[in-house]
C-alpha positions in Angstrom: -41.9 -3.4 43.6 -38.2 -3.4 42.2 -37.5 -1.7 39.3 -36.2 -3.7 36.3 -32.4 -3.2 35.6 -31.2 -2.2 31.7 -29.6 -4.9 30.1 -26.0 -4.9 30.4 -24.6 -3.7 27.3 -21.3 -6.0 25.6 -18.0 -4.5 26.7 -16.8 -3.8 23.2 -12.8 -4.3 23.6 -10.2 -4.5 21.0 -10.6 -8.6 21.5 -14.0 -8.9 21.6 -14.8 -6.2 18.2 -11.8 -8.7 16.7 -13.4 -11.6 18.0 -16.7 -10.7 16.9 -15.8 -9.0 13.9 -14.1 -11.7 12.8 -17.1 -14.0 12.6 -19.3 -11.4 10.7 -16.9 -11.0 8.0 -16.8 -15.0 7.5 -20.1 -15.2 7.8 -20.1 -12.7 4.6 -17.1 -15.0 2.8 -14.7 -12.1 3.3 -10.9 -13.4 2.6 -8.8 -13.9 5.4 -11.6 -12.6 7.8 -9.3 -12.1 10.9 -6.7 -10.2 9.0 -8.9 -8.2 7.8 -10.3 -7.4 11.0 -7.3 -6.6 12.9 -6.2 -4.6 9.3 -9.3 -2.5 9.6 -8.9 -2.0 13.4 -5.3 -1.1 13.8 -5.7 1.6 11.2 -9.5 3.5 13.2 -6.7 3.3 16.5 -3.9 4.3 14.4 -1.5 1.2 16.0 0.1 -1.5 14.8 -1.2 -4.9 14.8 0.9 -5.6 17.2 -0.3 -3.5 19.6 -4.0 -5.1 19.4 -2.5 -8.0 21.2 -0.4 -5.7 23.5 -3.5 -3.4 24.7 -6.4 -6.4 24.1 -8.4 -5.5 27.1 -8.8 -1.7 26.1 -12.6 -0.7 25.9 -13.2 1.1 22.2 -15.2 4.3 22.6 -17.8 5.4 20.5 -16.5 7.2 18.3 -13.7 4.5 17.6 -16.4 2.0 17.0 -18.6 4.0 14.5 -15.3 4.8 12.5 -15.1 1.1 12.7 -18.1 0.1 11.5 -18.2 2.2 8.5 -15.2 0.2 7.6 -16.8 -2.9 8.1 -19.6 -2.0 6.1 -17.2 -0.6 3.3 -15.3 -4.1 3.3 -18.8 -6.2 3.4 -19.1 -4.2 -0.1 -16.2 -5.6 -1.3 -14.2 -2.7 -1.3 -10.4 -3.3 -1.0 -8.7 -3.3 1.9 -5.9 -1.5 0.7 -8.4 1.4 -0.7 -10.0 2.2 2.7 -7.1 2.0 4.8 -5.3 4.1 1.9 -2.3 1.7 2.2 -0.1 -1.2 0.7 3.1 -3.3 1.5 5.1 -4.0 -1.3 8.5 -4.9 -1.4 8.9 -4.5 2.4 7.9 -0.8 2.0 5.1 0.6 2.5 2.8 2.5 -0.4 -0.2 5.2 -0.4 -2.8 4.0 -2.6 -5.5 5.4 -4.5 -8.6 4.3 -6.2 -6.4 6.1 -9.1 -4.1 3.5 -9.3 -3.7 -0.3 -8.6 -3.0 -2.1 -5.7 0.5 -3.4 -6.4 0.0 -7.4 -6.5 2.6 -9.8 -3.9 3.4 -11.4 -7.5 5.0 -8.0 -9.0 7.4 -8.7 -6.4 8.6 -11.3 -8.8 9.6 -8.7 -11.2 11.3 -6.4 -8.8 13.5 -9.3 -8.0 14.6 -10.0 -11.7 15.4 -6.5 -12.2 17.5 -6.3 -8.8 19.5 -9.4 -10.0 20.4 -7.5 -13.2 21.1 -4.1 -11.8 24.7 -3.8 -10.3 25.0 -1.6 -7.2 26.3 1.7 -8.3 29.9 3.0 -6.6 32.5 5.3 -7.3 34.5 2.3 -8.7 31.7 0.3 -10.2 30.1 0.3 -13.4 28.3 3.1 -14.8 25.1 4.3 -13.8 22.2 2.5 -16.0 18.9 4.0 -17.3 15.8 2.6 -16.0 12.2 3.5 -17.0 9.2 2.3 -15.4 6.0 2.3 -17.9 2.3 3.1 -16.2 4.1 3.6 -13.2 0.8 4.0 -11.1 1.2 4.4 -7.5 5.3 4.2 -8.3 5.6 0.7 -5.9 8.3 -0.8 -9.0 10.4 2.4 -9.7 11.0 2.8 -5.7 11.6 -0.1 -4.8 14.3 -0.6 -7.1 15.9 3.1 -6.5 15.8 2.7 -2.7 17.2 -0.7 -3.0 19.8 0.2 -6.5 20.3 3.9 -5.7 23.2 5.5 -7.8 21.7 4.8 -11.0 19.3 6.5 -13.1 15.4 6.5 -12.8 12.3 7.5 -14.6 8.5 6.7 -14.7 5.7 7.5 -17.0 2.3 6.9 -16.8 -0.7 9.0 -18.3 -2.5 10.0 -15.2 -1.0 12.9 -13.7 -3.3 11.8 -10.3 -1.5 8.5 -10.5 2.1 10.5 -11.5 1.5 12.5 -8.0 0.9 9.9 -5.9 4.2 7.9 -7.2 6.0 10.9 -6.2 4.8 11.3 -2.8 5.8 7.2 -2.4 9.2 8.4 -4.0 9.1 11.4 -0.8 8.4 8.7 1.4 11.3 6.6 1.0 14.0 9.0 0.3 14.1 7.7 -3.4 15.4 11.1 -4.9 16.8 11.0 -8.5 13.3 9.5 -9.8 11.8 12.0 -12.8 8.6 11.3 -13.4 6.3 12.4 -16.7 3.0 11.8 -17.9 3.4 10.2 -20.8 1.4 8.0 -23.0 4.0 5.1 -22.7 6.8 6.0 -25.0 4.6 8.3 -26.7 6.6 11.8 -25.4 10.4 9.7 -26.1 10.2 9.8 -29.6 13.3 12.3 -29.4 15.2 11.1 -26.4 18.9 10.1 -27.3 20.4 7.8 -25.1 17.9 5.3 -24.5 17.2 2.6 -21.9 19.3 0.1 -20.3 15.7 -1.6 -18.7 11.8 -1.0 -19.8 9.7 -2.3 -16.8 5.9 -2.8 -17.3 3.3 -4.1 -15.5 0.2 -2.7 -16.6 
C-alpha cells in the first residue's frame, strides 16, 4: 500500500506574495492595495521596487515572509505605511518618519513650491541671504527641502518636541542641508528678543 504524499506546499515568490498579497489587502479595503504590497515588500528585502520585477521568480524564505506578515497585519490595522516602513517621499527626497511627527502630505508640496518661487538663489553677486523659519517643523520635510534646493540663505526651525526636533536634524544630515538651526520652541514663544526678524514664516501645522 503506497504511502500518501504531503501536499505540496505554494512556492511563495516575490510575484506570487505580491500577487496574493495584493488580493488580501483589497479584500480588507486597504488604499492602493498593490502599492502597498510591493511598499511593504521591498522594504522586509531591503530593494527597490524595482527590483521586485527584476528578481520576480526569487523564492522568499522564512524568515522574510514572517517579517512580512507582521507587516501585513500592522497595515490590516490601519497603521500608516509610512510609520512601519519608517519612511516618506517628499519633495523628491526622501524623509525618516516617526509616530512623533506627521507624515508630510503630497499637498505641502504646494507650499514648498510658493516659497521656492519667492526665494532667489543665493551667489556671491546676488541678493542677500534671507531669513527663513519654519514653525512645528516636525520631521523637518519643509525646512530641507527648501535649503537643499535654496542653499546660501539662512535657515531655522522650531517645533516643541525635542523628539520631533531630532529627527528633523537627522533629515537635515541626510541631505547635506547644513546651515539649518533648529530649537524647541513653542512657536515664537523663545523669539520675543530676536532682532532681525524674518524674511518668511512657514507653517503647516
Amino acid at each position: 500500500m503506497q504511502s500518501r504524499q504531503a501536499p505540496i506546499e505554494p512556492s511563495w515568490t516575490i510575484l506570487t506574495t505580491l500577487q496574493w498579497t495584493t488580493g488580501y489587502f483589497k479584500s480588507h479595503s486597504i488604499d492602493s492595495p498593490r502599492l502597498t504590497a510591493e511598499i511593504l515588500l521591498a522594504h522586509v528585502l531591503g530593494v527597490e521596487r524595482i527590483d521586485l520585477y527584476l528578481r520576480y521568480d526569487q523564492p522568499l524564505s522564512a524568515d522574510e515572509r514572517e517579517g512580512f506578515k507582521s507587516l501585513i497585519k500592522r497595515r490590516i490595522n490601519r497603521e500608516p505605511v509610512a510609520y512601519i516602513t519608517g519612511e516618506k517621499e517628499f519633495f523628491g527626497l526622501g524623509f525618516h518618519v516617526s509616530k512623533e511627527v506627521l507624515i508630510p502630505r503630497p499637498e505641502t508640496e504646494f507650499l514648498v513650491e510658493k516659497a521656492l518661487d519667492w526665494i532667489p538663489a543665493a551667489g556671491p553677486k546676488g541678493e542677500p541671504a534671507k531669513r527663513i523659519i519654519d514653525l512645528g517643523t516636525g520631521s523637518g520635510a519643509v525646512i530641507v527641502a527648501l535649503a537643499v534646493h535654496r542653499p546660501g540663505h539662512l535657515f531655522f526651525a522650531s517645533d516643541s518636541s525635542p523628539a520631533a526636533l531630532k529627527l528633523a536634524q537627522k533629515n537635515a544630515a541626510r541631505h547635506g542641508a547644513g546651515g539649518i538651526l533648529f530649537f524647541a520652541c513653542d512657536w515664537l514663544a523663545a523669539l520675543n528678543r530676536f532682532k532681525g526678524g524674518f524674511d518668511m514664516i512657514l507653517s503647516n501645522p
